[in-house]
C-alpha positions in Angstrom: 131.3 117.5 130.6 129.3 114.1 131.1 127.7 115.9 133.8 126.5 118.9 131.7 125.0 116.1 129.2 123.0 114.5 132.2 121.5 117.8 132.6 120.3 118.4 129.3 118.9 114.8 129.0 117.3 116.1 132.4 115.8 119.1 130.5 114.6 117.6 127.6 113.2 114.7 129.3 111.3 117.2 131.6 110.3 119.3 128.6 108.6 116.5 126.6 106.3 115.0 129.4 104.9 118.8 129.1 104.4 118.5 125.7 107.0 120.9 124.5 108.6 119.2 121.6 112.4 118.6 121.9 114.5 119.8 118.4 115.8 117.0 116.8 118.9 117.1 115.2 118.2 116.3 111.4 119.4 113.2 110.3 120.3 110.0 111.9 124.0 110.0 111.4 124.5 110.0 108.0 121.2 109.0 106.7 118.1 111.1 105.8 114.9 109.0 107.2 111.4 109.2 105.3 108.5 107.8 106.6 105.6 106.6 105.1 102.3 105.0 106.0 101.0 102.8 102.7 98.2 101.1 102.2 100.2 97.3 101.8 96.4 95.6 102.8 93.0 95.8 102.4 91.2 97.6 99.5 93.8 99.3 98.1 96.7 97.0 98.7 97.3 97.0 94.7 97.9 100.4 94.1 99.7 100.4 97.4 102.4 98.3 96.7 102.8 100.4 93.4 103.1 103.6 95.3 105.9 101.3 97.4 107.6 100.3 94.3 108.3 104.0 93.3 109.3 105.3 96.6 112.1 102.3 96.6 113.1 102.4 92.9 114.0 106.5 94.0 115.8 105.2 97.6 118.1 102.8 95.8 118.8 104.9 92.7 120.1 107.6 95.3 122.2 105.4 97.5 123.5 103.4 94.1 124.4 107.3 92.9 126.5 108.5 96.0 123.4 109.7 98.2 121.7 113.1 98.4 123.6 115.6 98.0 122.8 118.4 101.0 124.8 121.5 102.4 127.6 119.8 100.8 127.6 116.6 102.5 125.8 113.2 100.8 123.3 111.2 102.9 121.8 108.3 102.4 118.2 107.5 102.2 116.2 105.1 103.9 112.4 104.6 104.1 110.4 103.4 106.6 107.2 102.1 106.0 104.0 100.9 108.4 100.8 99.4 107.0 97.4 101.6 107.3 95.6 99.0 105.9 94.1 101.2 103.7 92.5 103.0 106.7 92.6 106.8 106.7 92.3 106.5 110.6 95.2 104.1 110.6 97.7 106.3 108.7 97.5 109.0 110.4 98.0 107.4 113.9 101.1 106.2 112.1 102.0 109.5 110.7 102.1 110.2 114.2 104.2 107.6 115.5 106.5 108.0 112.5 107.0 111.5 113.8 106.9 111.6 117.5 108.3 108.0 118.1 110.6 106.8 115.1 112.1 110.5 114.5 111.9 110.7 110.6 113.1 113.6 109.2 110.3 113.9 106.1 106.9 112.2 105.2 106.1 110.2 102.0 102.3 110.3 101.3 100.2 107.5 101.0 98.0 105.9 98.9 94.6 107.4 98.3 93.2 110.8 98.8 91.1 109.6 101.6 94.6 108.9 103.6 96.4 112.2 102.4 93.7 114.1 103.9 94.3 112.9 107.2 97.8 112.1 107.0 98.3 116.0 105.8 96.2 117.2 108.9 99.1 115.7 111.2 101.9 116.9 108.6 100.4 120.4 109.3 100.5 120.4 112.7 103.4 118.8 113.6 104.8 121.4 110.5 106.7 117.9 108.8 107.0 118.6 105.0 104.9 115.8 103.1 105.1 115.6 99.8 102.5 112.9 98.0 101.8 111.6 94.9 99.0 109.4 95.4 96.6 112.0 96.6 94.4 114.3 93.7 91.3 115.5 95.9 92.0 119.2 96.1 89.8 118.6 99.7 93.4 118.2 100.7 94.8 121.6 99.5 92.3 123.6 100.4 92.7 123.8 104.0 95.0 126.1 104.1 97.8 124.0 104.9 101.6 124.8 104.3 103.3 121.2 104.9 101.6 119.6 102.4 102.7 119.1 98.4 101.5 116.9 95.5 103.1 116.5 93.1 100.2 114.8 90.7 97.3 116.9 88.9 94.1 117.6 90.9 91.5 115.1 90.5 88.6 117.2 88.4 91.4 116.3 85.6 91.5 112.7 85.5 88.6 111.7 83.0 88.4 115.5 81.2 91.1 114.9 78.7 89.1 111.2 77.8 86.1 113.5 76.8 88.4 115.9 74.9 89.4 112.7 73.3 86.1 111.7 72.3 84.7 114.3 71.2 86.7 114.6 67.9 85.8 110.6 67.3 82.9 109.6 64.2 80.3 109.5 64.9 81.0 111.9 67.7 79.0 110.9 70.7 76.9 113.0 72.4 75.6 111.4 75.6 77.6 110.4 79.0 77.0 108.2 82.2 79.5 108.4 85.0 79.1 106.9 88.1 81.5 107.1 91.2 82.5 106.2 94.5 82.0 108.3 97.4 84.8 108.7 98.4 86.3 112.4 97.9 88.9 111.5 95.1 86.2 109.8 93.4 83.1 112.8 93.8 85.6 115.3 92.6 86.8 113.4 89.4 83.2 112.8 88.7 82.3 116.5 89.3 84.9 117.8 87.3 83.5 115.5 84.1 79.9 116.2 84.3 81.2 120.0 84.3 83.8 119.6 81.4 80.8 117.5 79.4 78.4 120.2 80.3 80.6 123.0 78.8 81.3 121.2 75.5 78.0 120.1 74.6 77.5 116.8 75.7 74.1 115.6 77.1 74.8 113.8 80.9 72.1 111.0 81.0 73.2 109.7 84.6 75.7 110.8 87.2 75.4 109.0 90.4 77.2 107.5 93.3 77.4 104.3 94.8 79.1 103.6 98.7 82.7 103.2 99.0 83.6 100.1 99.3 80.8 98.6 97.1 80.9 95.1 96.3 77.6 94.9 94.4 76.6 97.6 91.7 74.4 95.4 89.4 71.6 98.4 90.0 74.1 101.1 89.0 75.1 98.9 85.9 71.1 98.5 85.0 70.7 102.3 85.5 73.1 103.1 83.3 72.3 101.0 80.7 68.5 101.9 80.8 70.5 105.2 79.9 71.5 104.3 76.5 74.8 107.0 76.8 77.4 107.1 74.5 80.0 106.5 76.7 80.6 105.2 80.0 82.8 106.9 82.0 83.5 105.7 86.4 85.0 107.4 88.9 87.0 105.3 91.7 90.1 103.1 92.1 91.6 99.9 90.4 88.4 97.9 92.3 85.9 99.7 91.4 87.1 99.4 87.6 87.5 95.8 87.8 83.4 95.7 89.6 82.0 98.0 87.3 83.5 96.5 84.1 82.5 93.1 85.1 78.9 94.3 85.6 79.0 96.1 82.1 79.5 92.5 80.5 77.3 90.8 82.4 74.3 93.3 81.5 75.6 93.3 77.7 75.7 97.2 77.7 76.9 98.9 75.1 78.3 102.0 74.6 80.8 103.7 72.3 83.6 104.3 74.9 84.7 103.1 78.3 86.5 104.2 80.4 88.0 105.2 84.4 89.4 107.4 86.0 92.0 104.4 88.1 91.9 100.4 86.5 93.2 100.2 83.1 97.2 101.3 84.1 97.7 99.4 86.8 99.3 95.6 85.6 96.2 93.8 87.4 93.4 95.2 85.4 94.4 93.4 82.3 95.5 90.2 84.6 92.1 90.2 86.0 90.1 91.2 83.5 91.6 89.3 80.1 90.2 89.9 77.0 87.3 92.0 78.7 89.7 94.7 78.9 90.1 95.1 75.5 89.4 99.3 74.3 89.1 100.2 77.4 90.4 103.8 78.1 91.6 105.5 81.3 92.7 108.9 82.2 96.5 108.7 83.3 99.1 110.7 85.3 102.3 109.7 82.9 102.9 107.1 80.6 106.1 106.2 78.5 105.1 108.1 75.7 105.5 111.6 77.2 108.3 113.6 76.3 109.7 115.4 78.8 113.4 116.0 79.3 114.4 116.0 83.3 117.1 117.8 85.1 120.3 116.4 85.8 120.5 114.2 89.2 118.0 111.3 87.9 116.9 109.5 85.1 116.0 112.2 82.9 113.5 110.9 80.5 110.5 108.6 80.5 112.0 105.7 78.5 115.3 105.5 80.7 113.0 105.7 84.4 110.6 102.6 81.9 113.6 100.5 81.2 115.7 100.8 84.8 112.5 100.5 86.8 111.9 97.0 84.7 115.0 95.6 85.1 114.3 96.4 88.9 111.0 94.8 89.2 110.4 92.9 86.2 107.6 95.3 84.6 106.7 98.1 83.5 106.1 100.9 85.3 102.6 103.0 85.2 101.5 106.2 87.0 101.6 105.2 90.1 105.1 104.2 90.4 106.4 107.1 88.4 104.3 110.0 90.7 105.8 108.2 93.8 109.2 108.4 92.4 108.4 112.1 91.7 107.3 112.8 95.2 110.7 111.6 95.9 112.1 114.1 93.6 110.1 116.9 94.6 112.5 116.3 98.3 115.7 116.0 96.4 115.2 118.7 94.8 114.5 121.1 97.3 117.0 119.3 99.8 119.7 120.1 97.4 118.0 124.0 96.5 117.3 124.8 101.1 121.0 123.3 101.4 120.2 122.1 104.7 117.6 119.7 106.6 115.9 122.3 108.8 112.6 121.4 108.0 110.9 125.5 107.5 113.9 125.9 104.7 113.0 122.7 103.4 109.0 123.6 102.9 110.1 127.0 101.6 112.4 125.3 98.9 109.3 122.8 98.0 107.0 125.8 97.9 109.6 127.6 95.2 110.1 124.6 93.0 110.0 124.4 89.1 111.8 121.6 87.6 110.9 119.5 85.2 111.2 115.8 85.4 111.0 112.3 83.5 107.5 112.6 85.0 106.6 116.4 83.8 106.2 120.0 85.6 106.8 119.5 89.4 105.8 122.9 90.3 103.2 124.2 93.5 100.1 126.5 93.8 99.9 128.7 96.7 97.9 125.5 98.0 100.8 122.8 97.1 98.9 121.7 94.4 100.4 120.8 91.2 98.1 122.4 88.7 100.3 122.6 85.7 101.1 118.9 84.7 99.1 117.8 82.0 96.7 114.4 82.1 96.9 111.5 79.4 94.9 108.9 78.0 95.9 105.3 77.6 94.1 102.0 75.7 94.1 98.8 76.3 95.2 97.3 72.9 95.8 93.7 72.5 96.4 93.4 75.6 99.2 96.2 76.3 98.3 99.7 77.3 99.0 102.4 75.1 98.9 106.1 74.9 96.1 107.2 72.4 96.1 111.2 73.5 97.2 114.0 72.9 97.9 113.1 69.7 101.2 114.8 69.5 102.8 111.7 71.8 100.5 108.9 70.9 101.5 105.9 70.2 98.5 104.3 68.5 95.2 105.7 67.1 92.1 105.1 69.3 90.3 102.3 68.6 86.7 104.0 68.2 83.9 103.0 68.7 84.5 100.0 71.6 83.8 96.7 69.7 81.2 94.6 71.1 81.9 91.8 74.3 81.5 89.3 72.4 84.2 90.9 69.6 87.1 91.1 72.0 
């Protein structure tokens, strides 16, 4: 016997230095390993750590509950993380050392759309399921890929239901500016505003871009306010909301709405930005107020994930932690549906999913997209965000038109 097994250590070992990939058998004992490359540095180390938070709140919930439940035996979970540095480059190197060198049995996404598309080009070929949460440029489902799901809506959505929003306000406005990044996430949300404003009748005064990674857009601020628009709309990440807000009180402009598409849920927009960030609006993924009743195997609606994910870490929870958590679900779910950890049945069962969650719809396109989960618009109201649309689940009426800086 022990010399049959130094034979096939022989074989294997001889089979990898030719590049022939050696199966793996599933999980590490009794544990089911995830791995994920977040961005826990650099520019988007915020909403990075949020994406963390939600990936951990699922772990321990599932080892607290008995682990997963698979081909009737339970697992636990574990996660293991590397810092990209919020570096598309970066992660996907580390995709590929979480795959080829730490054996994990299933990707997490990261953070960022710019990541996901990289990190989903190594899912692909080294055919690892990925499911992300933190990734809404449909760039990254529209390479035909089969490894790769997301569970949040695409990114043309983010700002569309703000303009649905405003355009049943008095005096209904009728011009837009909306500047953006250029970074893909950013271009598409933009895109997909200028075209829903287009369609409904409002007049787009300026729609431009500034580099990624700006530190300075004082001349995008004075372009927009030699604009005179109704509202202000920016496409980009929690940075770029705190930058271009900033700018927007420095140059005094006015306008009857603000808002973004990523700034206003995430708990350091308010910390940074005070009473500045006072009627300020921004698209969102989930909030508290939605209403949707989950299947068993996790906390089934939004107040119970709200309440145990604060008692966990001490606040509130916004879209980023709950889409994280649902990528985790999106697994769970179709761990316990393939009955097994063979990774094919395991992308089949994420393909077939439709379940609905604390978070919403988790349910795929023929791209992995998730195309059926409805956007939501928050406020900042004295000082705590708010849902102010759809009206059916709103918690608050929006305050309409934006008071003056100096009124906040």
């Amino acid at each position: 016997m022990l010399r049959i097994i130094r034979l096939f250590l022989v074989a294997a070992f001889a089979l990898a230095s030719l590049g022939v990939p050696v199966a793996q058998v599933g999980a590490a004992g009794d544990t089911i390993v995830f791995g994920s490359a977040v961005s826990l540095t650099g520019s988007l180390t915020k909403e990075g750590h949020l994406t963390q938070e939600g990936y951990d709140f699922w772990k321990d919930y599932v080892n607290a509950h008995g682990g997963l439940k698979v081909g009737g035996k339970s697992y636990k979970v574990d996660i293991k993380y590397y810092d990209d540095e919020s570096k598309p480059n970066n992660a996907s190197q580390l995709a590929e050392r979480l795959i080829d060198q730490d054996h994990v049995d299933f990707l997490l996404g990261p953070y960022g759309s710019g990541t996901a598309f990289t990190v989903a080009g190594i899912a692909e070929r080294k055919k690892m399921p990925m499911v992300e949460g933190n990734g809404a440029a449909e760039k990254i489902f529209s390479q035909g890929y089969r490894y790769t799901f997301g569970v949040l809506s695409p990114a043309k959505k983010y700002l569309q239901r703000v303009l649905e929003m405003a355009l049943l306000q008095k005096p209904r406005p009728q011009t837009l500016a909306i500047s953006a990044s250029s970074d893909a996430f950013s271009l598409e949300v933009q895109d997909g505003a200028v075209a829903w404003a287009k369609d409904h009748g409002l007049n787009v005064v300026y729609a431009n871009k500034y580099p990624d990674g700006a530190t300075d857009v004082s001349s995008v601020i004075s372009a927009i306010k030699a604009a005179k628009p109704d509202i202000i709309l920016n496409a980009g990440h929690l940075q770029d909301a705190i930058l271009v807000n900033k700018g927007l009180k420095e140059q005094n402009v006015i306008a009857k709405l603000y808002g973004y598409s990523v700034g206003p849920d995430t708990p350091d927009f308010v910390s940074t930005l005070g009473k500045d960030a006072e009627d300020i609006v921004g698209g969102a993924q989930w909030s508290e107020a939605v209403t949707y009743q989950g299947v068993p195997g996790f906390y089934r609606t939004a107040k119970e994930y709200a309440d145990a994910f604060d008692k966990q870490f001490h606040h509130r929870p916004d879209y980023h932690n709950a889409e994280s958590t649902a990528a985790c679900l999106a697994f769970q779910y179709a761990l316990e549906k393939a009955g097994s950890l063979d990774k094919e049945k395991v992308r089949d069962a994420l393909a077939g999913l439709d379940m609905i969650t604390f978070f919403g719809l988790i349910k795929f396109d023929s791209r992995g997209l998730n195309v059926f989960k409805p956007m939501v618009v928050n406020q900042i109201e004295n000082g705590k965000l708010v849902t102010v649309w759809p009206a059916a689940i709103a918690k608050a009426k929006v305050k309409y038109p934006a008071r003056p800086w100096s009124a906040r």
